[in-house]
C-alpha positions as CSV (number, residue, x, y, z in Angstrom):
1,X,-6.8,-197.9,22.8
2,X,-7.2,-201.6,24.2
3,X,-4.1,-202.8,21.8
4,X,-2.0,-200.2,22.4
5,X,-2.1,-201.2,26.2
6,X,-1.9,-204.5,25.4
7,X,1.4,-203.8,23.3
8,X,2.8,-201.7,25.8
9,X,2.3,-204.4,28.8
10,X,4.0,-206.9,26.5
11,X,6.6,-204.6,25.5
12,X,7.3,-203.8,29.7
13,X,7.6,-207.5,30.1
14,X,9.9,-207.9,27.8
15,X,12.5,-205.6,28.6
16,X,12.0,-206.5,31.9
17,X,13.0,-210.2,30.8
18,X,16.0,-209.3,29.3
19,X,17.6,-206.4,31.4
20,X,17.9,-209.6,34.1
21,X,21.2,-210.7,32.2
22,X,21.7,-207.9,29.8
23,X,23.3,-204.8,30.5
24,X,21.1,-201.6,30.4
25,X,22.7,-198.1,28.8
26,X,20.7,-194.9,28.7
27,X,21.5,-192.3,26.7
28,X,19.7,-188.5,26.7
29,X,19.6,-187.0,23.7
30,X,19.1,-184.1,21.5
31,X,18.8,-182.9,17.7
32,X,17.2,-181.8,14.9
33,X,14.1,-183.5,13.2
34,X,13.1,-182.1,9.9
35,X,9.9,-183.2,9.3
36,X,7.3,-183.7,6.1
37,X,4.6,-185.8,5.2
38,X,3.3,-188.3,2.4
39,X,0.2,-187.2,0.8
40,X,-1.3,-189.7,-1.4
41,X,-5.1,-187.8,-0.8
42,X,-3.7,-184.5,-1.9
43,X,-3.3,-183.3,-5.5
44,X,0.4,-182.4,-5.8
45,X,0.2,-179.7,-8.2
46,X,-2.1,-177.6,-6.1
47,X,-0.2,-177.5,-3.0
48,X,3.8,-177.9,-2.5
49,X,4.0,-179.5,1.2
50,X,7.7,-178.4,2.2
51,X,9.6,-180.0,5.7
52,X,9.8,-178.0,9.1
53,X,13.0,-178.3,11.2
54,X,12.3,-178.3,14.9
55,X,13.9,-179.6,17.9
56,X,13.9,-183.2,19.2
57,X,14.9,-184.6,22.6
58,X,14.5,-187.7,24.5
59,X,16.1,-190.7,26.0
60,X,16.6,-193.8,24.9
61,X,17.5,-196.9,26.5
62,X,19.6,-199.5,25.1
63,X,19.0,-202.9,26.5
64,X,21.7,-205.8,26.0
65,X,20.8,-209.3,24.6
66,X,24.5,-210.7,23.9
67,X,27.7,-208.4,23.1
68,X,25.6,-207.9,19.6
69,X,22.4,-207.5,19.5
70,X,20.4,-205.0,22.1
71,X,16.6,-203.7,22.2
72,X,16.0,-199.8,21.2
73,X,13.3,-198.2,23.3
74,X,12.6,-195.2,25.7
75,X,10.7,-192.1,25.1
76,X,11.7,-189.5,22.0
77,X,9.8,-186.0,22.1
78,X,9.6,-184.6,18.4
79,X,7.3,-182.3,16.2
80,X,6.0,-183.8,13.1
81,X,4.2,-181.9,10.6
82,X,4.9,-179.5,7.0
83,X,4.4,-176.3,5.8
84,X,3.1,-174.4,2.5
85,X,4.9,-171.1,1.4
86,X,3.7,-168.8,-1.1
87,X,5.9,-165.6,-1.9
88,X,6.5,-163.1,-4.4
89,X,8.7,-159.7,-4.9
90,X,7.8,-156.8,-4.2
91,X,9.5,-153.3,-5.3
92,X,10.2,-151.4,-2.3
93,X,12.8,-148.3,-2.8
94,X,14.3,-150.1,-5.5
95,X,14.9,-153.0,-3.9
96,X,13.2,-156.2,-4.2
97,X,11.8,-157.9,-1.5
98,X,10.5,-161.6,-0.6
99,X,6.9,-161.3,0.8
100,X,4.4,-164.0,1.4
101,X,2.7,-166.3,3.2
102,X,3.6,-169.4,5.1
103,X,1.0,-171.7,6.8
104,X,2.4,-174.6,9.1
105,X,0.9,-177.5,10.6
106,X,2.5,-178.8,13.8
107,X,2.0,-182.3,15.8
108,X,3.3,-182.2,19.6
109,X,4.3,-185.9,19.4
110,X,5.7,-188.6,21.9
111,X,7.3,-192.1,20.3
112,X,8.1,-195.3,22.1
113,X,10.1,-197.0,20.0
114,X,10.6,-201.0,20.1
115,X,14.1,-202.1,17.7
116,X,16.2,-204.3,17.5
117,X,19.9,-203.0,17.2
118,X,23.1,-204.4,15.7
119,X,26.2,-203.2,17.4
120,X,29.2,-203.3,15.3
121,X,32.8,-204.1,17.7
122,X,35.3,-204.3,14.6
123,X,36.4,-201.0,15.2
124,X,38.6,-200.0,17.7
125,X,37.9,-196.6,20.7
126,X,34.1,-196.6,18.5
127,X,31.4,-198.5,18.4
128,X,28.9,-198.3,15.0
129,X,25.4,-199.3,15.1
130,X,22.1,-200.1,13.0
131,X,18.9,-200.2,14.4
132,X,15.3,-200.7,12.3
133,X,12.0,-201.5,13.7
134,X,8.6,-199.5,15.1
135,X,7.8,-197.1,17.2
136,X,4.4,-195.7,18.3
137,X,3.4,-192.4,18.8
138,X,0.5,-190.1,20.6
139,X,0.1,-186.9,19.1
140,X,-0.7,-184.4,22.4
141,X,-1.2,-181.3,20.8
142,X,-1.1,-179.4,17.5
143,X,-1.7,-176.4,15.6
144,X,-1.6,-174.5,12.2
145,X,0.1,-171.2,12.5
146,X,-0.3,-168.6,9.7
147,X,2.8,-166.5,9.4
148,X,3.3,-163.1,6.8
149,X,6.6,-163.4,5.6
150,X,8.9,-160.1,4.8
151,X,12.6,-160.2,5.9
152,X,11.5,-161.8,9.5
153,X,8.5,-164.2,9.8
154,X,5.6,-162.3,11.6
155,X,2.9,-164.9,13.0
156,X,-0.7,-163.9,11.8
157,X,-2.9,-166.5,13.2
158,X,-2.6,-169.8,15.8
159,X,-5.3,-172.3,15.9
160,X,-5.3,-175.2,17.6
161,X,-6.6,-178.5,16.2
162,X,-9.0,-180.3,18.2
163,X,-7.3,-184.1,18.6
164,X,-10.1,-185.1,20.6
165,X,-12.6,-185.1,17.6
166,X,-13.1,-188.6,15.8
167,X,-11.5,-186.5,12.6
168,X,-8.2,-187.3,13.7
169,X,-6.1,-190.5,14.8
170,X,-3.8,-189.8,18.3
171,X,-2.2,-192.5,17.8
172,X,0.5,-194.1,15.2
173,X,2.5,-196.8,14.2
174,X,5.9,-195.8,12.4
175,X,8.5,-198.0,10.9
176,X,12.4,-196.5,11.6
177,X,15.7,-196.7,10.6
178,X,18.7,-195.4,12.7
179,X,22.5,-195.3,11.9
180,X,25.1,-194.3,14.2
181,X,28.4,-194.4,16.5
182,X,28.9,-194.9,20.0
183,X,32.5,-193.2,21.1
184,X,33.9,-193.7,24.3
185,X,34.1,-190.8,27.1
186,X,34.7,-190.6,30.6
187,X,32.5,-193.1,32.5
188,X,30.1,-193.2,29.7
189,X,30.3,-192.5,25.6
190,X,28.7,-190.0,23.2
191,X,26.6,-190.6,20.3
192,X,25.8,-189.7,17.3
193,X,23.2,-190.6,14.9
194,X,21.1,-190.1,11.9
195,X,17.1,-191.5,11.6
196,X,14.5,-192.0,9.2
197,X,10.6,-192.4,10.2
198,X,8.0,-193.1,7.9
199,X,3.9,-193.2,9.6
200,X,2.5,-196.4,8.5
201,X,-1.0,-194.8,9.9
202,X,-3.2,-191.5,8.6
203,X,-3.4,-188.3,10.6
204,X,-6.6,-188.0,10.1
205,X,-9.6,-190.7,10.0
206,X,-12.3,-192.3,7.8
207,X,-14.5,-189.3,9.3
208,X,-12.5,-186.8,7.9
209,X,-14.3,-184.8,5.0
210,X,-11.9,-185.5,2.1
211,X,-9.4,-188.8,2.2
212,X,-6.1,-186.7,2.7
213,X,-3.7,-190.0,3.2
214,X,-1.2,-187.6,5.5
215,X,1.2,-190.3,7.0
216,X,4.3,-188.1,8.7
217,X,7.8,-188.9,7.8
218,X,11.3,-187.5,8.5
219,X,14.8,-187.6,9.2
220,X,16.5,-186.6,12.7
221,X,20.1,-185.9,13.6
222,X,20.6,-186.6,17.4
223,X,23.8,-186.4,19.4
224,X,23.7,-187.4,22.6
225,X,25.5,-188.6,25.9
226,X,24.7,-193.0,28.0
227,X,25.5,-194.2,30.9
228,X,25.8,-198.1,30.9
229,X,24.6,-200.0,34.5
């Protein structure tokens, strides 16, 4: 916990340092993330970990260096997790039907990311940009929901997993990659992007009871509106 406070004082000190000759844009923003993990713990031919797609929002603040460069941060709201399905077909009035099961696991998670960005002024009415760096995350909440599956998705069960416990780690270190555009509108612009996060830290801990080596990772598409001050 003590060098994630440290980080984040450094990080506020920082920004601080350069918003006093940069300009500052912030830019709210909303998409999808489709979400999956690595699992180098986890036999692969006894389970088939698929993506979920859920909602992501957040806002993100883009702070000038020179008419280039500019630091990535702010605070991005996303669920991170993957599922397991298991269905078969079953004969009903001569029709066949998809029934099964589907068990997901879900993380409640909040990023701050810290990247440097490369903003591209080539091309005229748009502006396309790169950004790559970290970001570090606090998982609040999460759950596995059980779910029968025929026609519509019927949840079965809901449990909560217990973050507290020493079995699991809270808190994560990701590396990111973002591509996008910036296009002019009104007193502000619109963007549009597309992400890719890869966990460089476990879910769970040493005190775990098997080594499962789940390290979240997934793309997000995000579309969103800035104001520049």
């Amino acid at each position: 916990m003590k060098k994630y406070k440290i980080f984040i004082q450094t990080s506020i000190f920082l920004l601080f340092t350069i918003a006093v000759t940069g300009q500052t844009t912030v830019n709210v923003i909303t998409g999808l993330h489709s979400a999956n993990t690595s699992h180098s713990g986890i036999q692969t031919d006894l389970l088939d970990l698929k993506s979920i797609n859920r909602l992501s929002m957040g806002i993100i603040i883009d702070q000038g260096i020179d008419d280039r460069l500019s630091v990535r941060t702010g605070l991005i709201y996303k669920q991170n997790g993957f599922q397991i399905n298991e269905t078969f077909g079953m004969d009903v009035l001569g029709t066949e039907l998809p029934i099964g099961v589907k068990v997901a696991a879900e993380l409640n998670t909040l990023e701050i990311p810290l990247m440097l960005q490369y903003n591209f002024k080539n091309i005229p009415g748009i502006t396309p940009y790169v950004s790559a760096g970290p970001s570090f995350s606090y998982a609040q909440s999460g759950a596995i929901k059980t779910k029968a599956t025929a026609i519509f998705d019927f949840t079965v069960n809901n449990t909560a997993l217990d973050l507290s416990s020493d079995n699991y780690n809270r808190f994560g270190v990701n590396g990111n990659v973002v591509t996008g555009l910036k296009i002019p509108y009104g007193k502000g612009q619109f963007v549009t992007e597309v992400g890719y996060s890869h966990s460089m830290t476990d879910v769970t801990s040493e005190r775990f009871l098997v080594d499962t080596g789940l390290r979240p990772k997934g793309w997000s598409f995000n579309i969103g509106y800035g104001l520049s001050f």
